[in-house]
C-alpha positions as CSV (number, residue, x, y, z in Angstrom):
1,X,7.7,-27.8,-8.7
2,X,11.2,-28.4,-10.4
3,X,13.2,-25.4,-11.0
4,X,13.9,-26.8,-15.2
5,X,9.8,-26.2,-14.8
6,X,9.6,-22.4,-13.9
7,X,9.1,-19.9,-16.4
8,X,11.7,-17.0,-16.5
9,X,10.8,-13.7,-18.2
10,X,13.3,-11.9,-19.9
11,X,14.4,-9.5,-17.4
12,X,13.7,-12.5,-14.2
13,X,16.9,-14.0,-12.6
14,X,17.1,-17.5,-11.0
15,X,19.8,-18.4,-8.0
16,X,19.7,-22.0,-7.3
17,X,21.4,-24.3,-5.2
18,X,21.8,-27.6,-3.8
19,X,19.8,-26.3,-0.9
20,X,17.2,-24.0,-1.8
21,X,16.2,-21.3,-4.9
22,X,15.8,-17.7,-5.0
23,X,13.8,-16.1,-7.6
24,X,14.0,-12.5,-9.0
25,X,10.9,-11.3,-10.8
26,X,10.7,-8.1,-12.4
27,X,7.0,-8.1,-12.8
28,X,4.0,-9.4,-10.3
29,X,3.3,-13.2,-10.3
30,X,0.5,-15.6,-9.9
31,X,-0.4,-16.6,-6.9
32,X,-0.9,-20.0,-7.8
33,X,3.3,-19.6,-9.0
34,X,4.0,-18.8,-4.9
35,X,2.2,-21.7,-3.8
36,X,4.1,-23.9,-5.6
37,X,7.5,-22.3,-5.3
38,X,7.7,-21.4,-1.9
39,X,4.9,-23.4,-0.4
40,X,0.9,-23.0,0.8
41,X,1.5,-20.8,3.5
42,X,3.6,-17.6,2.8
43,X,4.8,-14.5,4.2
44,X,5.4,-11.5,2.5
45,X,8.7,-9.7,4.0
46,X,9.3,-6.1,2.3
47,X,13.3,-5.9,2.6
48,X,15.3,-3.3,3.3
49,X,15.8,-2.2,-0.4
50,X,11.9,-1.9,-0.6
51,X,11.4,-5.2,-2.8
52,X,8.8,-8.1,-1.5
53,X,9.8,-11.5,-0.5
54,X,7.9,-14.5,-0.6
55,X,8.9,-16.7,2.3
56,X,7.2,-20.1,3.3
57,X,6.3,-19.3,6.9
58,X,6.5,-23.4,8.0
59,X,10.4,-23.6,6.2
60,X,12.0,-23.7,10.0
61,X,9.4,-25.9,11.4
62,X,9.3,-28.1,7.9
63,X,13.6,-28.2,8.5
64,X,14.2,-26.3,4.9
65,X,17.7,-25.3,4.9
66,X,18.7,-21.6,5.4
67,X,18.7,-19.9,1.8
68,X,21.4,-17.8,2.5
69,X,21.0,-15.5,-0.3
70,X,17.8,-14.9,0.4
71,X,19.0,-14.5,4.1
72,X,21.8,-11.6,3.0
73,X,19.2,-9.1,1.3
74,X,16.6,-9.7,4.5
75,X,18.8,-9.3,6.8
76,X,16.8,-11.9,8.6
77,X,17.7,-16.0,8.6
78,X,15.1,-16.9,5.7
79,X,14.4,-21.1,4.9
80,X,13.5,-22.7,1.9
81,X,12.9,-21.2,-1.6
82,X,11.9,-17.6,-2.2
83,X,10.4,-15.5,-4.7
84,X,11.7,-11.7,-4.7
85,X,9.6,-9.0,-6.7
86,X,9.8,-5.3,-7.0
């Protein structure tokens, strides 16, 4: 999936970068979205500010860059692109 190809609601936010994308959605989102944002297999991380992430659990072993953003509000080292909901 290309990032110009994801749909952003009104109140969603999108952080991209050269190496990886974080995604901020306000509302719940398809699975079918997670599969092909942050890959097949995913983990779901509940960060310290009580919001879920969406983290592909292979991004290490697939050598996905760190996100670093993503990284920051885990306070974890998180790979590849994520998806953040409340």
């Amino acid at each position: 999936m290309d990032v110009k190809d994801i749909e952003l609601g009104e109140n969603d936010a999108l952080l991209s970068n050269k190496n990886s994308v974080t995604i901020f959605f306000k509302e719940k989102i398809d699975e079918r979205d997670i599969c092909s944002i942050v890959g097949e297999w995913y983990l779901i991380l509940v960060i310290p500010d009580g919001r879920k992430m969406y983290v592909d659990e292979e991004a290490f072993s697939k050598s996905k860059p760190v996100n670093n953003e993503a990284s920051k509000l885990a306070d974890v080292s998180i790979a590849g692109n994520v998806i953040l909901t409340n």
